[in-house]
N, C-alpha and C positions, 0 to 999 in steps of 0.2 A: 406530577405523575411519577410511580416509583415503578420503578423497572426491575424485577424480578424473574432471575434465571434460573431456569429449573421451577419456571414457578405452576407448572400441571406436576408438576408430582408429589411425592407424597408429604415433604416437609414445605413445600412450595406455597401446591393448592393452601395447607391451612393458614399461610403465611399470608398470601394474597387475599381471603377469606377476612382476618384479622383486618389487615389493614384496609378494605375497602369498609370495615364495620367501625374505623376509624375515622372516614369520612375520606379516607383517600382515593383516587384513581387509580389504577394499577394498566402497565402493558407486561407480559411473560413469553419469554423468549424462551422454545423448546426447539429444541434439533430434528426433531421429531415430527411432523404432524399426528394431534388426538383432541379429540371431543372434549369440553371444559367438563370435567366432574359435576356433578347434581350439585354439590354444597358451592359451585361459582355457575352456574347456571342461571342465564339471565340478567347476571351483573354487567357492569362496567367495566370490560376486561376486555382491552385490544390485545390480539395472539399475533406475535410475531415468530415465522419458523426461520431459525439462523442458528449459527455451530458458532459457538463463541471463539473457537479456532479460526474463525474466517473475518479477518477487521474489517474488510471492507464489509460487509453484512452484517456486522456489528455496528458497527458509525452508522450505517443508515439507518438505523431506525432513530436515534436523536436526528436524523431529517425529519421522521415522521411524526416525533411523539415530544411534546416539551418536558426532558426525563430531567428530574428534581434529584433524584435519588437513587439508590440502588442497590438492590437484596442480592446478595452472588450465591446461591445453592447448588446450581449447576457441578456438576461433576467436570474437580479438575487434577484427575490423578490416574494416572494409567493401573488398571486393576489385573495382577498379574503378568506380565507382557511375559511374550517370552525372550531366549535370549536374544533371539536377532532381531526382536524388534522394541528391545529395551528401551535404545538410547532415543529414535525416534519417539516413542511414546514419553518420554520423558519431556521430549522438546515441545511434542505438540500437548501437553498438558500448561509446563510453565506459558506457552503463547495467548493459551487462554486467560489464565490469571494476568498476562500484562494486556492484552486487549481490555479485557474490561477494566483495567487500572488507565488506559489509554483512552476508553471512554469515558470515564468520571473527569477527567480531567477537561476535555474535550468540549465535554457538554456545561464543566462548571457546576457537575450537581452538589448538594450539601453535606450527601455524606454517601461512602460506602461499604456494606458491611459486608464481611466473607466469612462464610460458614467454615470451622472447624470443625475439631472433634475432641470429645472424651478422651479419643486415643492417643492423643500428644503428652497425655500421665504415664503412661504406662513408664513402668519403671521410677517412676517417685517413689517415697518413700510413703508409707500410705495406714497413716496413725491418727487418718482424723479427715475432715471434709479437706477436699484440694484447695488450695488457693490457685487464682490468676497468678501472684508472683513468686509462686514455688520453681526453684531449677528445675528444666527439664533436660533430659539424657540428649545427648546427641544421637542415639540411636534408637530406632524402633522396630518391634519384631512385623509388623507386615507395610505394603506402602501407602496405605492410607495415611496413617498419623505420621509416617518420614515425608510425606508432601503437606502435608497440613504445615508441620513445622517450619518445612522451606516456605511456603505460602504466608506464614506469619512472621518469620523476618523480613523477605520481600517486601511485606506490605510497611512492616515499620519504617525500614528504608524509603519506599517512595509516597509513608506520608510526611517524612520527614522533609525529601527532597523537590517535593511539588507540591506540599502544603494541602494535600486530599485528606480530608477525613474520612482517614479508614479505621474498621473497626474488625477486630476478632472474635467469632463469636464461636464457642466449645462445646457445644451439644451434646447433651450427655443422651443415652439411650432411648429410644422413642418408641414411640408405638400407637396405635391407633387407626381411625377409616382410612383407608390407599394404603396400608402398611402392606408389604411382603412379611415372610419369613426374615428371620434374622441368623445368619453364623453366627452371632455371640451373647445372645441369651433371647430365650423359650418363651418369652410372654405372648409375640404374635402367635408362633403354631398354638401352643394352648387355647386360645382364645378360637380361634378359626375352629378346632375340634371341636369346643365347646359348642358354638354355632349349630357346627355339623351335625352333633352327637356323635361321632368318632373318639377313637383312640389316638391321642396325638403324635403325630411321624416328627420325631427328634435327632434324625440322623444326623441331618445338615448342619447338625451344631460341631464346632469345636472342639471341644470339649462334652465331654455327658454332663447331664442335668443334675443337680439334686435341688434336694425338698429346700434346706440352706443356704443355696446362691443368690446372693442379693446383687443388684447391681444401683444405681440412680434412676431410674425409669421414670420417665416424664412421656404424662399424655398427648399426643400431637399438637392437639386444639390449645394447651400450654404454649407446648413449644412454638406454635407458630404464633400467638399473640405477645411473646416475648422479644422475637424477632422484631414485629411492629413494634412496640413500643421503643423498642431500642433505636429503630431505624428512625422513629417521630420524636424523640426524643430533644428537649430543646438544646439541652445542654450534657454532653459524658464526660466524664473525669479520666475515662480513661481508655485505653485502644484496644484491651481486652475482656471479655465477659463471660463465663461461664453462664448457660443454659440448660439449667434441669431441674430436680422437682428439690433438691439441698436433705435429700435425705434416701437410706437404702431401702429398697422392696425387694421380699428374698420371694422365691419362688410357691413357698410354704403359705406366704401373705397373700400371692397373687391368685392360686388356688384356693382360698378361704373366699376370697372377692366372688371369682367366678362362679363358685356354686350358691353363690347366694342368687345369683342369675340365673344357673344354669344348673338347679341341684344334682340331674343325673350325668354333670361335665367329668367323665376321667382325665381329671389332672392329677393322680399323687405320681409322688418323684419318691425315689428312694434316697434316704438320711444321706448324710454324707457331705463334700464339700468344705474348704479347709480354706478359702483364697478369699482373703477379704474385701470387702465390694469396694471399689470404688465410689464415693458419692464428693460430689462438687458443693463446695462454698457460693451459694446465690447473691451474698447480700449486697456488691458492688450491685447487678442485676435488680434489686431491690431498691437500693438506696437511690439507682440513678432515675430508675422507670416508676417507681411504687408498684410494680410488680406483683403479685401476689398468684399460686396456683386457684383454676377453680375446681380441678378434679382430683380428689384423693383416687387411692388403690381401687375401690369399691364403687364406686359411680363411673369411673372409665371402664373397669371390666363392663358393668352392666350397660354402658352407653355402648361399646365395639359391639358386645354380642348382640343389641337391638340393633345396631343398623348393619350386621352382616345377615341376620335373618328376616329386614328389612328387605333387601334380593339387590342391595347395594353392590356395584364392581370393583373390585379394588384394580 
């Protein structure tokens, strides 16, 4: 049975989704008590609610459940703190990443993977798809990717030191059913408008949008059967992975998608845009899993807007 944290939400659910269509059992530990999504509906899914901050409440559920494995999605990085409550929020993040390092060990599972990010590139040098073993900066401009980083040495350290196979996984930009809005690029709101027939609200981005901006963009239902595959995996080469689609989608392409769905969707952006996309190198992801996407640009646009006008809840 594989134990997946964070696994009702949005990279979670299609992870859990994945690997039950794999033949596995899944439990998903949420902090939260909510209702299993329609696409885990009815399955084989023991819900366990516990704060992975909390070991005691953690440890027990390997009382309950015979955990083989373990998917770490769950959120483990204080998102904005302020200043008097930085350093606390800092503790209580690293406490969750060592509790569930504390249970894999514990329980003797086969392997543990913990979610990264895209954003631990930031600042390479960026002349061609990323690799897993490009330097990365010691610094990062917000604290997602500066905890991912801490997260990814720690983990190397205590699989070195306790012999757990843990794994890295780099997620590159996602989107799809349970998706929110995104701060750093426009595919969800677009799509949601599209839905709507609205004009799409682009405020909350970052940065403004252009027609130009490409980033890696990988469909959910991708990325979470990449997840599985990795996690079921008999054998890895190696303790890091990049997951994303190994190629850029500018906004300009995402837009051509969507009205092919959605012909009367206002999606144009205006020209512009100078910051070269991001896109990850899949093939260790490839070589180890046989991996392959099954959603190009234009079938994921048109699968979102079918199940958000489906009366779907994200």
């Amino acid at each position: 049975m594989i134990l997946v944290t964070g696994g009702l939400g949005f990279i979670g659910s299609h992870t859990v989704r994945a690997l039950l269509d794999l033949g596995e059992d899944c439990v998903v530990a949420q902090r939260r008590t909510r209702e299993l999504p329609a696409l885990l509906a009815g399955e084989r899914v023991a819900v366990e609610q516990a704060d992975i901050t909390d070991r005691d409440a953690l440890l027990a559920i390997g009382r309950r459940h015979d955990i083989t494995g373990i998917v770490h999605l769950a959120a483990s990085y204080p998102w904005s703190p302020t200043p008097d409550t930085a350093v606390e929020a800092t503790r209580h993040s690293l406490d969750g990443l060592l509790n569930i390092a504390q249970a894999a060990q514990e329980w003797g599972v086969r392997r543990l993977g913990v979610a990264s990010t895209i954003g631990v590139y930031f600042g390479v040098q960026n002349d061609g798809p990323l690799r897993e073993d490009a330097p990365l900066p010691l610094n990062a401009p917000v604290s997602i990717p500066t905890f991912k980083k801490v997260g990814e040495l720690l983990n190397g350290f205590l699989a070195d030191a306790t012999d757990i196979d843990i794994v890295n996984y780099r997620i590159s930009g996602t989107w799809g059913p349970l998706g929110h809005a995104d701060p750093f690029f426009a595919a969800p709101a677009l799509i949601h408008a599209a839905a709507r027939g609205t004009a799409p609200d682009l405020s909350h981005l970052v940065r403004p949008a252009f027609a130009e901006d490409g980033i890696d963009l990988n469909y959910v239902r991708d990325t979470g059967r990449a997840l599985a595959l990795l996690q079921l995996a008999d054998k890895l080469n190696h303790r890091t992975y990049n997951v994303g689609s190994g190629r850029a989608t500018t906004n300009a392409q995402l837009a051509e998608a969507i009205k092919k769905a959605a012909p009367d969707a206002q999606v144009g952006l205006p020209t512009g845009g100078d910051t070269p996309p991001m896109v990850l190198d899949i093939s260790r992801l490839q070589e180890d899993t046989g991996y392959q996407a099954e959603y190009d640009t234009e079938r994921a646009a048109g699968d979102y807007i079918a199940w958000l006008r489906a009366g779907n809840k994200i």
